[in-house]
C-alpha positions in Angstrom: -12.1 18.4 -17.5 -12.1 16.4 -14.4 -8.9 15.4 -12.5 -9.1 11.5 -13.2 -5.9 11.0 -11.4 -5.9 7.3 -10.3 -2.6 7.1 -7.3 -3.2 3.2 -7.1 -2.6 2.6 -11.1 -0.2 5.3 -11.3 2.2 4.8 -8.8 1.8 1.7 -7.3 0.6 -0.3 -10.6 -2.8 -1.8 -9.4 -5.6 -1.2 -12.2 -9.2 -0.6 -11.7 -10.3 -4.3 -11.9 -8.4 -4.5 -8.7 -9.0 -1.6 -6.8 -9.6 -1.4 -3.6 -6.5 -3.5 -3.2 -6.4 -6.0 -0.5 -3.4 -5.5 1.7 -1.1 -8.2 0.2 -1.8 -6.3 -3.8 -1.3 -3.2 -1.9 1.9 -3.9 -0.7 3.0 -5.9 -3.7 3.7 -9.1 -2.6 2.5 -12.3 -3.1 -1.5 -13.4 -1.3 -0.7 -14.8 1.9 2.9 -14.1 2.5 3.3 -14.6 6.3 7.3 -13.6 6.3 7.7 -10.7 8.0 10.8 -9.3 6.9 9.2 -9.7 3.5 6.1 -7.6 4.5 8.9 -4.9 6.2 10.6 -4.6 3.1 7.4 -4.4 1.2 6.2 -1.7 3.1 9.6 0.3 3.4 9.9 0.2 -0.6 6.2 1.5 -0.8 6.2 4.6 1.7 9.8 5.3 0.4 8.2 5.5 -3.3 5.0 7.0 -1.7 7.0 9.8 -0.2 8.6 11.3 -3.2 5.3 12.4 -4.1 4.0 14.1 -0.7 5.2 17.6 -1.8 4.0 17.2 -5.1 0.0 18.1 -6.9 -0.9 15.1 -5.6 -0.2 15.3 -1.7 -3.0 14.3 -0.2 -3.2 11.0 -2.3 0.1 10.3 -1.0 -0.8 11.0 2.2 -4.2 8.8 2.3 -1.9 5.8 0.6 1.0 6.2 2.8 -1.6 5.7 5.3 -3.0 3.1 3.9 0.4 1.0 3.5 0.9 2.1 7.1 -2.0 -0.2 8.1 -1.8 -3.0 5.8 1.5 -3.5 7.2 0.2 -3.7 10.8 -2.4 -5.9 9.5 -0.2 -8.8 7.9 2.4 -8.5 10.6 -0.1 -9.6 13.3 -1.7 -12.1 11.2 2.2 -13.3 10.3 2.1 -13.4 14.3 -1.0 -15.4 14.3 -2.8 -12.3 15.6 -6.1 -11.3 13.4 -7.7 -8.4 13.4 -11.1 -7.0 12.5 
């Protein structure tokens, strides 16, 4: 049997329909939040839940996520600066 091991529904509560997750679902706030302590916090809680499962059977999908959150967080804090990226 095939390892159907899904990190995004799992941990982070974001079903298929919704996968890949835009940066706001994948830090778990609201579309379009431009606060960004809001967006700090967001991404503190997620790498601190992330992180609990780096030494675990599932490392490297910690890893890629924590990565992932990593870069959604640079993402919305520019464009909460008014800075866009591509």
């Amino acid at each position: 049997m095939a390892d159907s091991f899904d990190p995004y529904f799992v941990w982070l509560a974001i079903p298929s329909a919704e996968q890949p997750p835009n940066h706001y679902r994948l830090l778990g706030v609201p579309l379009l939040t431009d606060n960004p302590e809001t967006i700090e916090h967001a991404t503190d809680q997620r790498m601190m839940l992330l992180r609990t499962f780096q030494a675990g059977k599932h490392a490297a999908e910690a890893g890629s996520l924590l990565s992932e959150v990593a870069a959604a967080r640079i993402c919305l804090s520019n464009v909460g600066n008014g800075v866009v990226q591509n």
